[in-house]
C-alpha positions in Angstrom: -10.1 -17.2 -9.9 -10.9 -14.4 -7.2 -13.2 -12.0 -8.3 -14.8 -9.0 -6.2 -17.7 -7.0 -6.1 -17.4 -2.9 -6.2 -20.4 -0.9 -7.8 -21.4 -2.7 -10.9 -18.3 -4.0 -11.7 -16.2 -7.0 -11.0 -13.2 -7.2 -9.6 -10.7 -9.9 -10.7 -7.6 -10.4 -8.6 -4.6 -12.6 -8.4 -3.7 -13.8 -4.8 0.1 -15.7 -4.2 1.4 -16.8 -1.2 0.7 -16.6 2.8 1.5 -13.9 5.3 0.8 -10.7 5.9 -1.0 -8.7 3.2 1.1 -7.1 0.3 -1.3 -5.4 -2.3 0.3 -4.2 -5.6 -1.9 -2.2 -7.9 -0.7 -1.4 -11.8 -1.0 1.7 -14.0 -2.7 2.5 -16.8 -2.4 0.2 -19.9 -1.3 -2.3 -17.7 -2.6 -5.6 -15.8 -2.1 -7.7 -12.5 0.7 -9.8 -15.0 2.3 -7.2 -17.2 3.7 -4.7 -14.3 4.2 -7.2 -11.4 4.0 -11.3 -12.8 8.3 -10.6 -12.0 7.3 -9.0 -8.3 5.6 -11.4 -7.1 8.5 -14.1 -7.0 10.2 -11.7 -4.5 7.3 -11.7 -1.7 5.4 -14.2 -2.1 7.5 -16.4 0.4 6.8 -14.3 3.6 3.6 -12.3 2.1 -0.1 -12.9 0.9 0.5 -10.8 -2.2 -2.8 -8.9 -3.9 -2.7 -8.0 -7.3 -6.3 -6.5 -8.0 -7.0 -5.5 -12.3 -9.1 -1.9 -12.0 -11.6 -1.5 -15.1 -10.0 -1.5 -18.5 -7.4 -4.1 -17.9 -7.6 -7.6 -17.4 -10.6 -9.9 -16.3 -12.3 -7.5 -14.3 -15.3 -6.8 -15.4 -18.1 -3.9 -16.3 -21.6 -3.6 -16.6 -24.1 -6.2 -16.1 -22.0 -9.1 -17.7 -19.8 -6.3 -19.6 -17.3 -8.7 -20.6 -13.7 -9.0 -19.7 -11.4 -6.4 -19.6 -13.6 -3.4 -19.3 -13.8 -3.3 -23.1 -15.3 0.3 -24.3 -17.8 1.9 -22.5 -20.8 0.8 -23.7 -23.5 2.2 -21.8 -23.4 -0.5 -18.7 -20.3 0.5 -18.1 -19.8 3.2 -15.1 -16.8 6.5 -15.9 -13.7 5.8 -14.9 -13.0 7.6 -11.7 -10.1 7.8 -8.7 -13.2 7.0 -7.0 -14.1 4.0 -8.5 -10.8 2.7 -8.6 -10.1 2.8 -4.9 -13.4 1.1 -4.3 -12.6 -1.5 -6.6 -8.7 -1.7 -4.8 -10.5 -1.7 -1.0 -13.4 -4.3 -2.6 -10.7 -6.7 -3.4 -8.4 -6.1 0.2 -11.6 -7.1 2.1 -12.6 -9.9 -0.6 -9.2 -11.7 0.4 -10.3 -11.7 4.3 -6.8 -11.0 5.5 -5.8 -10.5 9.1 -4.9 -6.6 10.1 -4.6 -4.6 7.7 -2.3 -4.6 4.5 0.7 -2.7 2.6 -0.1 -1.1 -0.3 1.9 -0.4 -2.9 0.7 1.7 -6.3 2.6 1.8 -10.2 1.9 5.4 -11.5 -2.3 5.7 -12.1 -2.6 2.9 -9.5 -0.5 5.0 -7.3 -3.3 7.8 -7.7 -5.7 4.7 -6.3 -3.9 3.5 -3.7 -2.7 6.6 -2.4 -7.1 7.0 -2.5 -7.8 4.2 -0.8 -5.4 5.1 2.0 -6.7 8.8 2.7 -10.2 7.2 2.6 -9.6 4.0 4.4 -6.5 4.2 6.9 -7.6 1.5 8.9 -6.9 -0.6 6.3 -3.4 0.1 5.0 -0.7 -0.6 7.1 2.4 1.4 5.2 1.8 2.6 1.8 4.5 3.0 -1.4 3.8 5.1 -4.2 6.1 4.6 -7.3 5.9 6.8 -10.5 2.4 8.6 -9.4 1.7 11.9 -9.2 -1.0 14.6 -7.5 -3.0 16.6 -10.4 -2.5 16.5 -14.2 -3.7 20.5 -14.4 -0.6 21.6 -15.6 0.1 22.6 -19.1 2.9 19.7 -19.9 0.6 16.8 -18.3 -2.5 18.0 -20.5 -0.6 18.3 -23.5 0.6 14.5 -22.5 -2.7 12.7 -22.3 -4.2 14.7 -24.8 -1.5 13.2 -26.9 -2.0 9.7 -26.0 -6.0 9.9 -26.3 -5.4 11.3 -29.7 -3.4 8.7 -30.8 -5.3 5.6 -29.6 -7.8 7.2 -31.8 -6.3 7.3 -34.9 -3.2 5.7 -35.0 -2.1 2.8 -32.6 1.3 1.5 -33.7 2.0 5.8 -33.2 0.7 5.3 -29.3 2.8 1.5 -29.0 6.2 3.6 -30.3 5.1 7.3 -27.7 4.4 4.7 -25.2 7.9 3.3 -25.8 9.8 6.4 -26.1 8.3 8.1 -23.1 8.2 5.2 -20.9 11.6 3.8 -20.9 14.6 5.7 -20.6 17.5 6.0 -23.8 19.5 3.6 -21.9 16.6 0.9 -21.7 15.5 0.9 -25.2 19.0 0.8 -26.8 19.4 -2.4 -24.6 15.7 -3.8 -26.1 17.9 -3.3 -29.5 16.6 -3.8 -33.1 14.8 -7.1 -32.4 13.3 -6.3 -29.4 11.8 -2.8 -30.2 10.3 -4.6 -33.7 8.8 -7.2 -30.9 7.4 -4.6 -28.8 5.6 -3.6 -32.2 4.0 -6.9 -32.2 2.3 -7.3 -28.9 -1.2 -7.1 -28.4 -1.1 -4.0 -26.3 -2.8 -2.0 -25.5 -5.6 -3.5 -23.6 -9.4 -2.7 -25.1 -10.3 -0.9 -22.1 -7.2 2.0 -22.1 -9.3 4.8 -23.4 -11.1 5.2 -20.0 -7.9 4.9 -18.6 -6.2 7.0 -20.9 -8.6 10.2 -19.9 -8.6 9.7 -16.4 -5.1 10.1 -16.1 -5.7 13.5 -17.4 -8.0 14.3 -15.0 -6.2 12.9 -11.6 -6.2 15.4 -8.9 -6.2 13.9 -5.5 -4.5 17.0 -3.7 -7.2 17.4 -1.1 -6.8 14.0 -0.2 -3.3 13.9 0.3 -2.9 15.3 3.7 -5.9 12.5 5.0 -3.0 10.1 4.6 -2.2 8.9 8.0 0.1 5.5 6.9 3.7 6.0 6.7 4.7 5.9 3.1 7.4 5.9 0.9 7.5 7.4 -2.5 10.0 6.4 -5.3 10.4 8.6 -8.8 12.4 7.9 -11.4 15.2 10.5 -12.9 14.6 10.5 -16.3 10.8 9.3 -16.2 9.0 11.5 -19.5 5.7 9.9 -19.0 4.9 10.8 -15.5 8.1 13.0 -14.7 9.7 13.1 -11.0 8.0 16.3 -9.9 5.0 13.8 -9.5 6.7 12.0 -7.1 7.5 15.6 -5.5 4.1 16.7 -5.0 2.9 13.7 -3.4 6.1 13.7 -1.2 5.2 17.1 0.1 1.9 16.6 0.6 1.8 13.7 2.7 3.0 14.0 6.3 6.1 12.2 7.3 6.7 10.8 3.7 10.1 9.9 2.4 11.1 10.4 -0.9 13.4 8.2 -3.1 14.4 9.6 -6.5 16.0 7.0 -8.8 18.6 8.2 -11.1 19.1 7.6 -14.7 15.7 5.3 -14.8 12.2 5.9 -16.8 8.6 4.9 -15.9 8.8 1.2 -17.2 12.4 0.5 -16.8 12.3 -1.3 -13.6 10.0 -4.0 -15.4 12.6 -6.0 -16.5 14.7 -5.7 -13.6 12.8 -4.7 -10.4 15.1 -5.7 -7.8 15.5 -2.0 -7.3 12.4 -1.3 -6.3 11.8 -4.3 -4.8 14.8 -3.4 -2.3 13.7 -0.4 -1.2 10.0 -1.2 -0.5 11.3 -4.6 1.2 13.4 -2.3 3.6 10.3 0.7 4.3 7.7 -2.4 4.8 10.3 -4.0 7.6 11.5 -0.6 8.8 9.2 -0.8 12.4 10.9 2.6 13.2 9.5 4.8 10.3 
């Protein structure tokens, strides 16, 4: 298994197919498997698709030997940081030795990285997708948000598995999990050791004055009835980049295009092949 270096972490990766280069970076509480292990499928034939794990989720790894996952900070292990995270997303695009550069796409905090990593490195991202990010958490609603979550992965973490649920899927999606499947959800080992560094990042994102460094054409897709990172997100980053178009998703919350993501998968299959954009 790939792994990168970036600062004193590693960086594990996942690498599928042969092509061009199709990087796909997840959020917070997720992993290279959870948010895109059903993506993958649907580019893998015509892409080399890039699925790097930032610190706190999966087998990268912190510290000197920090163990997998990110685990807790424990005194090895470096703040989380926008920062960090894009130099761990560009450590694992140049591990992977691909020819020209790549498209990036970015799930909500990964958004925030890759959306970094293009201001910072445009010769390296060829066309850029942002779905579910957003630009600052400053606002009054967003610190309320992750204040909430930090408090509850303190105290009470069946309470953060059901907020998680609730603000991260739309009414729609979690009457269709129905009885069994919401008692599953219950059940699984999430979340991942390392979300607490995730966790109060995510209420300190603001990547505003790098917005308008963005040079790659990019697409950016919100979802209608998203509660965890709401569409005005998507908004912000819309107006902030030159030349960006903006897809807003009806009816559809963070997470719901996990089980199905032929939705997204159309509409960044169509920008990435669009040559007149």
């Amino acid at each position: 298994m790939p792994f990168a270096p970036a600062r004193n972490t590693r960086v594990h990766y996942d690498i599928d197919g042969e092509g061009p280069g199709l990087v796909l970076v997840h959020g917070a509480g997720g992993d290279s498997e959870k948010v895109f292990g059903n993506v993958v499928p649907h580019f893998a034939a015509e892409h080399t698709v890039i699925r790097p794990e930032f610190s706190g989720s999966g087998r990268t790894e912190d510290g000197e030997g920090g163990g997998e996952g990110g685990g807790e900070r424990d005194g090895e292990s470096e703040e989380l940081s926008v920062d960090l995270i894009a130099e761990q997303i560009t450590a694992a695009i140049r591990d992977a030795a691909l020819d020209g550069p790549v498209d990036l796409l970015g799930f909500s905090l990964g958004a925030v990285g890759a959306a970094a990593v293009a201001a910072a490195h445009p010769e390296l991202v060829r066309r850029l997708v942002l779905v579910a990010g957003w630009a600052h958490s400053s606002g009054p609603r967003d610190r309320y948000y992750f204040e909430t979550w930090r408090r509850l992965l303190a105290t009470d973490r069946e309470s953060l598995k059901r907020f998680s649920a609730l603000t991260g899927f739309s009414a729609g999606a979690l009457d269709r999990f129905g009885h069994e499947g919401l008692a599953q959800s219950l059940a699984d080992a999430w979340p991942p050791p390392g979300i607490g560094r995730q966790i109060e990042l995510c209420g300190q994102v603001d990547i505003r004055p790098l917005l308008p460094s963005i040079t790659a054409p990019t697409l950016v897709i919100g979802f209608g009835e998203d509660a965890m990172i709401p569409v005005e997100g998507s908004r912000q980053l819309h107006a902030a980049i030159a030349g960006s178009r903006l897809v807003e998703v009806p009816g559809e919350g963070h997470m719901d295009w996990f089980a199905d993501p032929s939705g997204v998968v159309e509409l960044t299959r169509e920008f990435l092949d669009d040559r007149q954009h």
